[in-house]
C-alpha positions in Angstrom: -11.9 -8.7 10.4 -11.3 -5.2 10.5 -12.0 -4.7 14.2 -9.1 -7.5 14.6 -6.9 -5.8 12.5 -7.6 -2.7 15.0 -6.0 -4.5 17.9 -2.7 -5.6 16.2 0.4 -4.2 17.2 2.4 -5.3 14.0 2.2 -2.7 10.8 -0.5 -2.6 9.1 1.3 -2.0 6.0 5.4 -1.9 4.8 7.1 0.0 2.4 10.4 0.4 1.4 12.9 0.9 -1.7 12.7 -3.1 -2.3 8.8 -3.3 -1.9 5.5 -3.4 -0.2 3.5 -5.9 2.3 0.3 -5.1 3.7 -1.0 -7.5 6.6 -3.1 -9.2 4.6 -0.5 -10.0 2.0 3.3 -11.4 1.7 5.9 -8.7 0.8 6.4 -7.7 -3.0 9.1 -6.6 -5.2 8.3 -3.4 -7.1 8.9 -5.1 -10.4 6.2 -7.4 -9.1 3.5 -5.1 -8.2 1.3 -2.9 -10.9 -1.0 -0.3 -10.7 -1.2 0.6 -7.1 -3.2 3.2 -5.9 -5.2 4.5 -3.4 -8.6 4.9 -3.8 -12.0 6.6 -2.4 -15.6 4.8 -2.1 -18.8 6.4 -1.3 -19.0 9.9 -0.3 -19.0 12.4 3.1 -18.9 10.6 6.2 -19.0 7.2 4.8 -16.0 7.1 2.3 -13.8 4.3 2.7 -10.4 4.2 1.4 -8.1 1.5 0.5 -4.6 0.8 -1.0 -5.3 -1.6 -3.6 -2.7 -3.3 -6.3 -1.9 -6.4 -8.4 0.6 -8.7 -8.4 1.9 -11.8 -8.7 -1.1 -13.8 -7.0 -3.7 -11.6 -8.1 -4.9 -8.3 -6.6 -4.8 -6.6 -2.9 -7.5 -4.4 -1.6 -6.3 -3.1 1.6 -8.7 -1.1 3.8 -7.1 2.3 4.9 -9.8 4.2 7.4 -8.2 2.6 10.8 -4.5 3.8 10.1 -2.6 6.7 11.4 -1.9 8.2 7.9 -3.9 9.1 5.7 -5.1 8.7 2.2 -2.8 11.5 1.0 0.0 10.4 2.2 0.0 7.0 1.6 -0.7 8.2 -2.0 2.9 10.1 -1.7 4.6 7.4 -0.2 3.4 5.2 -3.0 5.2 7.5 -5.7 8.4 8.5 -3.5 9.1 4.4 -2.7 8.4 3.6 -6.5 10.7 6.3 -7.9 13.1 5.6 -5.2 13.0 2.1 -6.4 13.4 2.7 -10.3 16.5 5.5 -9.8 18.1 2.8 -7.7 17.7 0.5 -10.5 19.1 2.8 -13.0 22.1 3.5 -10.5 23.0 -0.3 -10.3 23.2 -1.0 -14.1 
């Protein structure tokens, strides 16, 4: 699957003020997803990373390695898109 995923032109994975999709997974609302994270297996030259996070239907464990950014910043993305999405929350009440 992963060497699939390598040849798709399509992101990999959205995210935006409203939400998050990843390829393998329909698009979220914040208020719908909890506890996402990025995370590291294994060690040295065989870590894997992956975005994971529940929601609605269960949980999402989305493998990271093949992308063009990186851990870290998918990690700040993560925290910029969900305080984006709770200020403009706050601003609409």
């Amino acid at each position: 699957m992963r060497i699939k995923n390598m040849f798709k032109r399509e992101p990999q994975i959205i995210l935006n003020i409203d939400g998050m999709r990843t390829a393998n997974t329909p698009f979220y609302k914040w208020n719908d997803i909890v506890n996402e994270r990025t995370i590291r297996e294994g060690a040295g030259k065989y870590a894997m990373y992956y975005l994971c996070y529940n929601h609605p239907n269960g949980s999402a464990k989305f493998h990271l390695n093949d992308l063009e950014v990186s851990f870290m910043q998918l990690q700040k993305l993560l925290r910029v898109y969900r305080g984006r999405n709770s200020v403009f929350k706050l601003d609409t009440k």
